[in-house]
N, C-alpha and C positions, 0 to 999 in steps of 0.2 A: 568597503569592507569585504574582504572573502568570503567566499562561500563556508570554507572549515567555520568561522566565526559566525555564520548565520545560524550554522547548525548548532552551537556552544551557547546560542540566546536563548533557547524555547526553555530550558529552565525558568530565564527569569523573565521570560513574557508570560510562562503558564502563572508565573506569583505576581505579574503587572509590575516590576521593580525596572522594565525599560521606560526611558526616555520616550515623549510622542515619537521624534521623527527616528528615533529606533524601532519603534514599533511597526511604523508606516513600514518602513525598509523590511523589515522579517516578515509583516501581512505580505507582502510583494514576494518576499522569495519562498512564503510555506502555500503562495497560491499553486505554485509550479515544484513543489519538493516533495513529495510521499513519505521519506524519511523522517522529516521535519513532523509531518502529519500524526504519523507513528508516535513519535515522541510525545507529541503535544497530549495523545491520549493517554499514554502511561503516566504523565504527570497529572491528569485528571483528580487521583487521588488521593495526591500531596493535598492539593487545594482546599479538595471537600473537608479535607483533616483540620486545616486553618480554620475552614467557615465553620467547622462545629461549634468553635468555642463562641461563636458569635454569638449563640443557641445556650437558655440556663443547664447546666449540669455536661455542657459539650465537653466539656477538660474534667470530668469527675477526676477521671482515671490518672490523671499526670500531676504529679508535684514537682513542682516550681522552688528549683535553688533560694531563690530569692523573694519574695513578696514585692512585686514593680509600686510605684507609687500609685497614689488614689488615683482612678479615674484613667490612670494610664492606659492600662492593658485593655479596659472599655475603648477608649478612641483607637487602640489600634485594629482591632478589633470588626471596630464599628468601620472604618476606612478598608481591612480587608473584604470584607461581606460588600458594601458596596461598591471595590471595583469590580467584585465576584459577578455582583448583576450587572456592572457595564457591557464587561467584555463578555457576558454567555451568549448572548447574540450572534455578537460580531463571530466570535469563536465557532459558531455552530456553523454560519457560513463557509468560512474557510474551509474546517473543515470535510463540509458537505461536498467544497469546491476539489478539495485534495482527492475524495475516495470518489468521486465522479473520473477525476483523469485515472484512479485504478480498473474504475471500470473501461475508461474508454480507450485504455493502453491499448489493449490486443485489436480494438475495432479502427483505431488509426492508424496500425499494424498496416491491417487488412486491406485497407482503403475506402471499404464501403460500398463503394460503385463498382456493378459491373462494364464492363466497356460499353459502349456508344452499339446499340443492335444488338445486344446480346441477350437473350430472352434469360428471366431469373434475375441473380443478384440481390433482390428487395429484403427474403425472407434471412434473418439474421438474430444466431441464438448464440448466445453465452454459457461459458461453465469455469467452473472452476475448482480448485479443490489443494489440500496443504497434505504432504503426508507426513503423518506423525513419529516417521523412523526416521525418517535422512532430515525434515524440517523445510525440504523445498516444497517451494508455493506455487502454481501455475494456473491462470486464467487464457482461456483460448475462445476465440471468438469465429465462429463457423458461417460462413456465407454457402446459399445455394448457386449453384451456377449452371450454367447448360453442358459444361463440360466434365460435373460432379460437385465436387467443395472448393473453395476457396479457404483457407485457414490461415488465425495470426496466433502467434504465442505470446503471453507474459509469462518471464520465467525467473523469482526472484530467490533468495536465501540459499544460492549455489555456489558452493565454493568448488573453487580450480587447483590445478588447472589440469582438467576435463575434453570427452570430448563426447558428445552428445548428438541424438537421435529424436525427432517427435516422431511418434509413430500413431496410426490409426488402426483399431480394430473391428474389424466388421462384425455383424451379427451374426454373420457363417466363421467366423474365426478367420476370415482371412486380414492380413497385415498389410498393409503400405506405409512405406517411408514418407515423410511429407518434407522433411529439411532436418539438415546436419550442424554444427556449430562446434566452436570448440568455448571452453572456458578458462579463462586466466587467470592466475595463481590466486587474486584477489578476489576474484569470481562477481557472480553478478548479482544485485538488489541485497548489498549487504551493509545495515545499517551500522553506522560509528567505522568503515574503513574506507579512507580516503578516496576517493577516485574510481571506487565500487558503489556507489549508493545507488546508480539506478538500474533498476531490471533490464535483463536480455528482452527486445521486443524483434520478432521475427517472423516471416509466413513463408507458406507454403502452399502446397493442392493435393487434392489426392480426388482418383475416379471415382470413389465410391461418393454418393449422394447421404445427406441429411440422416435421409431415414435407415441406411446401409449401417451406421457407425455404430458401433455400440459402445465405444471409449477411448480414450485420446492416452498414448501412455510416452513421458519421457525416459529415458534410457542412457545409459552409456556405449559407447561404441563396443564396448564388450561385455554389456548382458549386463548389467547392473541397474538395478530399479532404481527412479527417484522419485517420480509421482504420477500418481493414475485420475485420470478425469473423467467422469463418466460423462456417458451422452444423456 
């Protein structure tokens, strides 16, 4: 099955209406999909909506066209609420498993290691931050190194097509360029458009150390803000 169709299931895996060995198949593709992950949360509270009525007075509020037969709306009921506790488990895993690779986007970026002799590299700090105007997201992950920083970007909800700057600012105000990029019409980490779902992941250096930076900011190649990261 496609990957478009994997993304078209988490509706009806969030309401358990897959098949086992469909489900096996999308646990498999939402360990390794962010998008999927996203999803899986905003449907969170479709679900809870269902289990209320599981609950006396959960449906106060809504009248029913129809009155279902005796006992009906009870076992459906009673079968939704318990696949509810099957899969909150398993769910929460997955889950856990998706926003661990959001974190670990930018640090696999990066690489981790400094080379082989190279004093530094160990101490390793994250940031991240969304900005509320343009809507782009960016996590960057900063290594020490003996040469200054080492730096990775995650750079997701951009659309293109762009062309772009990470830049560092020191706590004297001075700037360095760390890497350039352009973006493509479809742009990058943009959920529901085909062949765009996952984020720009890219790195860089820049001579200023750790404690030198006082904020990480992306840009357009002509002065246009996207988002600001602080240190």
């Amino acid at each position: 099955m496609s990957t478009d169709q994997r993304h078209r299931d988490v509706g009806a895996y969030a309401l358990g209406v897959l098949d086992p060995a469909d489900s096996f198949r999308f646990e498999e593709h939402l360990a390794d999909c962010v998008t999927c992950a996203v999803r899986l949360g905003e449907f969170a509270g479709l679900e809870s909506t269902l289990a209320a009525y599981a609950h006396p007075g959960g449906g106060a509020q809504v009248t029913l066209p129809q009155r279902p037969s005796a006992g009906l709306l009870e076992r459906l009921l009673d079968r939704v609420e318990e696949g509810r506790r099957q899969r909150g488990r398993r769910r929460l895993r997955l889950v856990a498993a998706a926003a661990a690779l959001i974190v670990a986007g930018p640090l696999a970026a990066l690489g981790l290691q400094a080379p082989a002799g190279e004093e530094g590299g160990e101490t390793v700090r994250q940031y991240a931050a969304t900005d509320p105007a343009s809507g782009v997201s960016a996590s960057v992950a900063l290594q020490e190194r003996a040469w200054g920083s080492g730096i990775g970007l995650e750079l997701a909800r951009v659309e293109g097509p762009l062309a772009c700057e990470l830049v560092v600012v020191g706590t004297n105000g001075e700037e360095q360029t760390v890497t350039t990029w352009a973006v493509p019409p479809g742009g990058y980490g943009m959920p529901g458009v085909a062949g765009h779902e996952e984020p720009l992941r890219t790195q860089g250096g820049a001579a200023l150390s750790g404690a030198e930076i006082d904020r990480f900011e992306v840009r357009t190649l002509n002065g246009k803000h996207l988002v600001t990261i602080e240190a």
